[in-house]
MDTraj code that builds the backbone (N, CA, C; nanometers):
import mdtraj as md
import numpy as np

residues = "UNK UNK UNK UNK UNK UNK UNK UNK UNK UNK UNK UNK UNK UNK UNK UNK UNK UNK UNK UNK UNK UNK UNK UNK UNK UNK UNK UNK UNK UNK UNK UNK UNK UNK UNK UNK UNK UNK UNK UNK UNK UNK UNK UNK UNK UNK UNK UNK UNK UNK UNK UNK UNK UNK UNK UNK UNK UNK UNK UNK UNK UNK UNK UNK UNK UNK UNK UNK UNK UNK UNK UNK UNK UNK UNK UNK UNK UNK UNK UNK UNK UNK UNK UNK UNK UNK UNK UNK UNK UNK UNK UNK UNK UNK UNK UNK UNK UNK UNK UNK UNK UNK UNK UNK UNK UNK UNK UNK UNK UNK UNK UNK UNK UNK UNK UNK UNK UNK UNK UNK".split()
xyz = np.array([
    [0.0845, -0.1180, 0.0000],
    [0.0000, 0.0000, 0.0000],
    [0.0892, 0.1246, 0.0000],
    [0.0765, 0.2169, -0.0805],
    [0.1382, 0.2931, -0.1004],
    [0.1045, 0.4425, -0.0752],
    [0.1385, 0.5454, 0.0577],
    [0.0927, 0.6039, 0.1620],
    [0.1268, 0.7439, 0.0898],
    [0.0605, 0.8721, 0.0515],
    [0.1162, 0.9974, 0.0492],
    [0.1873, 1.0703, 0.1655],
    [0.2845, 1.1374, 0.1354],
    [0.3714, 1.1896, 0.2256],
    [0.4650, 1.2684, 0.1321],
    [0.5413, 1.3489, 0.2443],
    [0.6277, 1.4599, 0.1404],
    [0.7459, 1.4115, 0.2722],
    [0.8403, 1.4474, 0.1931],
    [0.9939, 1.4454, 0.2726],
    [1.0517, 1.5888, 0.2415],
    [1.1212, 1.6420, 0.2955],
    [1.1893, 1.7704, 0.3065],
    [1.2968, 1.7903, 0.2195],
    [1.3641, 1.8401, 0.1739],
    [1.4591, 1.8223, 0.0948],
    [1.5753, 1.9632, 0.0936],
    [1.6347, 1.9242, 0.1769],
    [1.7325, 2.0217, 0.2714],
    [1.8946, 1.9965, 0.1725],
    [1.9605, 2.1312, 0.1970],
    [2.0950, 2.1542, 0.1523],
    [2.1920, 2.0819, 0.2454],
    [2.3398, 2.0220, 0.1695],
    [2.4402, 1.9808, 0.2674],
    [2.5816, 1.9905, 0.1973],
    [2.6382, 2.0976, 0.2286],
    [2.7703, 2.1057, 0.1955],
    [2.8472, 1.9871, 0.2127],
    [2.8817, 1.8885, 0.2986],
    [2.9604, 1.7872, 0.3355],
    [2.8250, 1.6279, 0.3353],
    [2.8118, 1.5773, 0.3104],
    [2.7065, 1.4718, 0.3328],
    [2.7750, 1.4316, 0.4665],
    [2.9255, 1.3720, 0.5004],
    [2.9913, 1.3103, 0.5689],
    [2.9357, 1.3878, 0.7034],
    [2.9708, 1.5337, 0.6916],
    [2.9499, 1.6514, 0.8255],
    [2.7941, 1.6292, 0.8625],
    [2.6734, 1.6087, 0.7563],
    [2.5693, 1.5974, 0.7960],
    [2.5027, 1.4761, 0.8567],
    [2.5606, 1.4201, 0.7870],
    [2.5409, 1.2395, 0.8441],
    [2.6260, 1.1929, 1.0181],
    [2.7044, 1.2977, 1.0464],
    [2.7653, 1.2884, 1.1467],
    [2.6745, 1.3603, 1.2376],
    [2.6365, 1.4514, 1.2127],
    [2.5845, 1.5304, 1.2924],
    [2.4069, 1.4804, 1.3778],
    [2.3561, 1.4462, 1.2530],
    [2.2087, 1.3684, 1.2457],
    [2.2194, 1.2143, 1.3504],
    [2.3888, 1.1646, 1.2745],
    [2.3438, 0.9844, 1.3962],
    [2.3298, 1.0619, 1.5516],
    [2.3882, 1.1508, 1.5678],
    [2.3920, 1.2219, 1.7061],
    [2.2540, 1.1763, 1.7747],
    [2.1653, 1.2568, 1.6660],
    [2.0028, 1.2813, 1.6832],
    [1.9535, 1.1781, 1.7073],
    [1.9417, 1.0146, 1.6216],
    [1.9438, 0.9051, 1.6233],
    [1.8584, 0.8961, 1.4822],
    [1.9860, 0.9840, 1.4047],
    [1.9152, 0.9220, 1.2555],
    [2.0221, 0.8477, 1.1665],
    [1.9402, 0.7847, 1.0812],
    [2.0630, 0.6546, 1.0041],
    [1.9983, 0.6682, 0.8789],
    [2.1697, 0.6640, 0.8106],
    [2.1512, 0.6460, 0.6381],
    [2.0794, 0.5944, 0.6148],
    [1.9492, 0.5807, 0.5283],
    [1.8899, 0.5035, 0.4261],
    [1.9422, 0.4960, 0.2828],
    [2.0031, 0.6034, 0.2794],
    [2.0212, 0.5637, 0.1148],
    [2.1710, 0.7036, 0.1056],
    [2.2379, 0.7039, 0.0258],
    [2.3240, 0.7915, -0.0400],
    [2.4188, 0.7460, -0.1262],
    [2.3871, 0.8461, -0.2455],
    [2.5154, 0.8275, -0.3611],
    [2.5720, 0.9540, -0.3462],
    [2.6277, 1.0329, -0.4321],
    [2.7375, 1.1253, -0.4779],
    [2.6317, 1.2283, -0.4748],
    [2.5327, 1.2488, -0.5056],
    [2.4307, 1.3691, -0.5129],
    [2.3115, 1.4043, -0.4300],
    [2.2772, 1.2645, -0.3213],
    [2.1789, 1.2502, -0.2057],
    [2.2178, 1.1695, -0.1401],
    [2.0992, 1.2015, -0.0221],
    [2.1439, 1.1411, 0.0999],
    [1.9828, 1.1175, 0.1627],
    [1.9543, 1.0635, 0.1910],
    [1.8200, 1.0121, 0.2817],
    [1.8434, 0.9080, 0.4236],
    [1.7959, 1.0331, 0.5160],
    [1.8276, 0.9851, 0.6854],
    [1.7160, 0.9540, 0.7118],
    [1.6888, 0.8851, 0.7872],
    [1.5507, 0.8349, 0.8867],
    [1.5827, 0.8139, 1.0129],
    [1.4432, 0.8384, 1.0903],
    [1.4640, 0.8417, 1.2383],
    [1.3165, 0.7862, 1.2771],
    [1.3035, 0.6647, 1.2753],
    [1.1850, 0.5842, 1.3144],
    [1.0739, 0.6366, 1.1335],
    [0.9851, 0.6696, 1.2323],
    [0.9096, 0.7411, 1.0695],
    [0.9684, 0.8992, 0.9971],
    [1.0413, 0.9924, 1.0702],
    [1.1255, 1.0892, 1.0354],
    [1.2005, 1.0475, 0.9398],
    [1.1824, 1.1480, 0.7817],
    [1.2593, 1.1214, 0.6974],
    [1.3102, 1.2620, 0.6747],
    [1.4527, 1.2759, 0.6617],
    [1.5094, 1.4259, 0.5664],
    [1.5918, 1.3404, 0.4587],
    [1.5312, 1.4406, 0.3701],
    [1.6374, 1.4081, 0.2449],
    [1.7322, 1.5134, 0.2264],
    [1.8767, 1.5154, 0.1493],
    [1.9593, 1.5791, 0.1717],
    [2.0350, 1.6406, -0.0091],
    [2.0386, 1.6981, -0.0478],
    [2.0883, 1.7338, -0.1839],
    [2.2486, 1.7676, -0.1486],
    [2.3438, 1.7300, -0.2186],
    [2.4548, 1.7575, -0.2330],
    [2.5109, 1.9125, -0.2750],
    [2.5156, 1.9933, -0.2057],
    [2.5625, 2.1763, -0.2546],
    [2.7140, 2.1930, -0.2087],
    [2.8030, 2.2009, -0.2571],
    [2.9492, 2.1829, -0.1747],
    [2.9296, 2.3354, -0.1411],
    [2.8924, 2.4331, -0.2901],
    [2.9096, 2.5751, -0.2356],
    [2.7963, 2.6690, -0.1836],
    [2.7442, 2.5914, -0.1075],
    [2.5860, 2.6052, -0.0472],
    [2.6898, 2.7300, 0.0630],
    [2.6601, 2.8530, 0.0319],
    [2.6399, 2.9328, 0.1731],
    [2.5228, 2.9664, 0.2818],
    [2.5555, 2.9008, 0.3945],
    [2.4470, 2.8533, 0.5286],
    [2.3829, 2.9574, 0.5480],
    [2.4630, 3.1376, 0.5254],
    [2.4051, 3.2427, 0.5686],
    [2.3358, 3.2913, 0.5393],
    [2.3038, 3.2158, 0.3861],
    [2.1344, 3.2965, 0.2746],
    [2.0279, 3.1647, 0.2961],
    [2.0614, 3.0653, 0.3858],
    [1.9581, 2.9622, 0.3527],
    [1.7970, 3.0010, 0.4211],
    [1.7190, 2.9662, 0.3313],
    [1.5627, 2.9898, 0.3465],
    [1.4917, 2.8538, 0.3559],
    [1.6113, 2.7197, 0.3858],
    [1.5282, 2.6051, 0.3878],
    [1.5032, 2.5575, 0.5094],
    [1.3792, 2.4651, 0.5381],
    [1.3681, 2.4432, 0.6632],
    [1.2252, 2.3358, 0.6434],
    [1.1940, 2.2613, 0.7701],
    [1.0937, 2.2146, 0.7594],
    [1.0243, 2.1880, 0.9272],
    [0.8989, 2.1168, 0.9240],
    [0.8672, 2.0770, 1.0510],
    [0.8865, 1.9704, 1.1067],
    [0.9065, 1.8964, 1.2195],
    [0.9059, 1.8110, 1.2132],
    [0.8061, 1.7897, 1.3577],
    [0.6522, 1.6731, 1.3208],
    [0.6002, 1.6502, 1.3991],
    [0.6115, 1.5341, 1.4967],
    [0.6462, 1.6022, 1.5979],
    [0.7228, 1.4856, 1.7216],
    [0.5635, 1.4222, 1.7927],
    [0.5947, 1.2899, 1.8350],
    [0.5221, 1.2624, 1.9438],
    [0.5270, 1.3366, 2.0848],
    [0.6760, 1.3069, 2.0702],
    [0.6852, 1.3566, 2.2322],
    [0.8454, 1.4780, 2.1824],
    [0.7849, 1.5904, 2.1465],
    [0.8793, 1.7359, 2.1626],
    [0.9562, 1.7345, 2.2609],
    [0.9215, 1.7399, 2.3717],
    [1.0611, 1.7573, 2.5129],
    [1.1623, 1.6454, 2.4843],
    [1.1370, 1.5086, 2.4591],
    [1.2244, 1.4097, 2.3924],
    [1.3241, 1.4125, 2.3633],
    [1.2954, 1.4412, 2.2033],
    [1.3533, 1.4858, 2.1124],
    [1.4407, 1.6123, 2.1131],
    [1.3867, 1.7069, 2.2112],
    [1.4490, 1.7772, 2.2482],
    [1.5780, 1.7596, 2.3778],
    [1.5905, 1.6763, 2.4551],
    [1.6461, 1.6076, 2.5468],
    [1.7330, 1.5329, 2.4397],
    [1.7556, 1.4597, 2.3689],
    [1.8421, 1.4055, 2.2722],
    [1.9377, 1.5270, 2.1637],
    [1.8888, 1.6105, 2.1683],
    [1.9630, 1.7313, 2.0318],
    [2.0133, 1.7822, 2.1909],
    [1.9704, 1.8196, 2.3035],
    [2.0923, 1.8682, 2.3937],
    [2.1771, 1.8418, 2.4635],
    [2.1150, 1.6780, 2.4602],
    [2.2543, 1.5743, 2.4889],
    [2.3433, 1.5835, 2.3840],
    [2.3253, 1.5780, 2.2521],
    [2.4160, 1.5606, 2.1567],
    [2.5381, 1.6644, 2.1496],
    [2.5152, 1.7819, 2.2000],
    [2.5789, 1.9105, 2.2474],
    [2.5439, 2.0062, 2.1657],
    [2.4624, 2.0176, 2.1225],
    [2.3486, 2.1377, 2.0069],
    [2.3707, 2.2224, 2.1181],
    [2.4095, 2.3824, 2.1168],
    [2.4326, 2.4628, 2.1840],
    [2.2900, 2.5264, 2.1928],
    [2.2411, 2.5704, 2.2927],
    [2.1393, 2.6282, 2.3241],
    [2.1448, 2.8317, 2.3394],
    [2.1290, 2.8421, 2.1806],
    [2.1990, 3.0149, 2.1657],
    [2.0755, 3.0483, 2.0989],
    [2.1054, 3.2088, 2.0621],
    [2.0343, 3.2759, 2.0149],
    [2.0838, 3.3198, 1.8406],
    [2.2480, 3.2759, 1.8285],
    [2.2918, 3.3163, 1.6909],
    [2.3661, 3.1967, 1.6867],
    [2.3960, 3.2052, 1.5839],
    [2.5314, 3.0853, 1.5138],
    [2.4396, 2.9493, 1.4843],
    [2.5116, 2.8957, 1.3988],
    [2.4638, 2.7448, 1.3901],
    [2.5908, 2.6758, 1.3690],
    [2.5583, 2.5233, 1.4209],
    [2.3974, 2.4706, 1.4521],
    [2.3446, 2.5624, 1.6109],
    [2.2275, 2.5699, 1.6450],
    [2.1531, 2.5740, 1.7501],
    [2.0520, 2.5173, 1.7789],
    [2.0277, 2.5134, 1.9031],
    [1.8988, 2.4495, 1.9308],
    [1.8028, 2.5758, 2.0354],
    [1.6820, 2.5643, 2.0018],
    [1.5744, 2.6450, 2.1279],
    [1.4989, 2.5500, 2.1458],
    [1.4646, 2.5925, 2.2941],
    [1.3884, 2.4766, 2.3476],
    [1.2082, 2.4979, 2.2758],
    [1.1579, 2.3803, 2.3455],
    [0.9971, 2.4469, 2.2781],
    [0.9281, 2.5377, 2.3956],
    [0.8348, 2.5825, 2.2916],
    [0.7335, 2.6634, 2.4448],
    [0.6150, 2.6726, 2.3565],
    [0.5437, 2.7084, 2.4354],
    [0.3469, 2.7187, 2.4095],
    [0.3609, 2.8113, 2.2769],
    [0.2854, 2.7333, 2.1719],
    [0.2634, 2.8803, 2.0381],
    [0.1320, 2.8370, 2.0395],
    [0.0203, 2.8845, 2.0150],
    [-0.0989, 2.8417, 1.9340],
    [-0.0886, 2.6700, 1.9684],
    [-0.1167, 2.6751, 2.0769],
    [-0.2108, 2.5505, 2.1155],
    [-0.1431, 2.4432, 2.1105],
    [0.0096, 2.4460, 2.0652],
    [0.1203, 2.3364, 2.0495],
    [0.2630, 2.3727, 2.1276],
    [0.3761, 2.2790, 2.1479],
    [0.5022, 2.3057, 2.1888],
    [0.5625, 2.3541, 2.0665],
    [0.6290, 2.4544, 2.0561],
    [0.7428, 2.4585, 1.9171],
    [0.8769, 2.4978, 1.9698],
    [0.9931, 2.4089, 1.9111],
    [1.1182, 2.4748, 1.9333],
    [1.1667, 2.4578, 1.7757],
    [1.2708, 2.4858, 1.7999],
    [1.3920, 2.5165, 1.6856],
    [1.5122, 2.4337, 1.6810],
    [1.5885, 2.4290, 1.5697],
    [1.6720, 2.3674, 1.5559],
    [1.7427, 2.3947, 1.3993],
    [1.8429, 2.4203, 1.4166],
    [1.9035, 2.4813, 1.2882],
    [2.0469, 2.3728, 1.2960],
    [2.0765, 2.3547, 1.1541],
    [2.1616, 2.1922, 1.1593],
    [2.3050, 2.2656, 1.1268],
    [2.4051, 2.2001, 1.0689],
    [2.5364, 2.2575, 1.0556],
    [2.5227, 2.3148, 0.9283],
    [2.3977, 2.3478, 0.8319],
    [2.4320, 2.4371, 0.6716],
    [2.3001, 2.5068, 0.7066],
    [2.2706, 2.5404, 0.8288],
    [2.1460, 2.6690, 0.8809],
    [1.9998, 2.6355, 0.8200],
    [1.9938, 2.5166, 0.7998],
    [1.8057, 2.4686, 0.7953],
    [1.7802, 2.4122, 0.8703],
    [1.6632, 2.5037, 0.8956],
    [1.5556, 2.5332, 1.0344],
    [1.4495, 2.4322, 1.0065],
    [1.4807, 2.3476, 1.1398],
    [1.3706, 2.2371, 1.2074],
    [1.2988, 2.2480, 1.3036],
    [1.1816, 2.3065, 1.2692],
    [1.1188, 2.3270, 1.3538],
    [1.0632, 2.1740, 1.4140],
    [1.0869, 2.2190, 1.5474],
    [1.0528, 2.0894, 1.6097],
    [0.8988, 2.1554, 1.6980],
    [0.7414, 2.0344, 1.6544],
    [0.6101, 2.1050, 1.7034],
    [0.6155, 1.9473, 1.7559],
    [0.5149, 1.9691, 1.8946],
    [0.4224, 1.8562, 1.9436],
    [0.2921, 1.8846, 2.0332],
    [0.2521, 1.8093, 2.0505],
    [0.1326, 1.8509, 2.1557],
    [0.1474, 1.9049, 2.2984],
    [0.0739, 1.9986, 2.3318],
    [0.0846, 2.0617, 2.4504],
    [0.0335, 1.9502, 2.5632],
])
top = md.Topology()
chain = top.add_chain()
for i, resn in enumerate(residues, 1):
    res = top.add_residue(resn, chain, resSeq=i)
    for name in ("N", "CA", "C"):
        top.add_atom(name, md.element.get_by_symbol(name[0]), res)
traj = md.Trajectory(xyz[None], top)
């Protein structure tokens, strides 16, 4: 059976730097050649495009990602040592109350923003 869904499709200067950074999180290769990369993390999928001269400081990419359990997930990106700032990347913010949900942040090592949402 074959399920609709969209996957994200995020920039990565280094695949090696991103794939390092993500097992942190507890995500694992599914797939990569020379031009992609596809991580998973239980049902969490990012896909990854190859940009060597991707500059992090104009990036406008980003996606959501809907957690079961937000504080979690969040407890794992600050174990991993995701610095908890207001500038630079990578960073992490914690979540807090928006419109009826938890939302935090998370910006990876080429500055696309993951928003991390779950239930209040």
């Amino acid at each position: 059976m074959t399920m609709d869904r969209a996957t994200p499709n995020l920039p990565s200067r280094d695949f090696a730097v991103t794939s390092d950074f993500y097992a942190k999180l507890g995500f694992e290769e599914a797939w990569r050649d020379a031009g992609w990369m596809i991580l998973t993390r239980g049902d969490l999928q990012l896909e990854f495009f190859a940009w060597p001269d991707f500059d992090p400081t104009t990036s406008g990419y980003g996606s959501c990602l809907r957690l079961d359990d937000v504080d979690a997930f969040y407890a794992v990106v600050k174990a991993a040592g995701v610095p908890e700032q207001a500038t630079g990347f990578p960073r992490l913010q914690p979540p807090v109350p928006q419109n009826g949900l938890r939302i935090g942040a998370l910006l990876d090592p080429d500055c696309s923003l993951l928003r991390l949402i779950g239930e209040i």
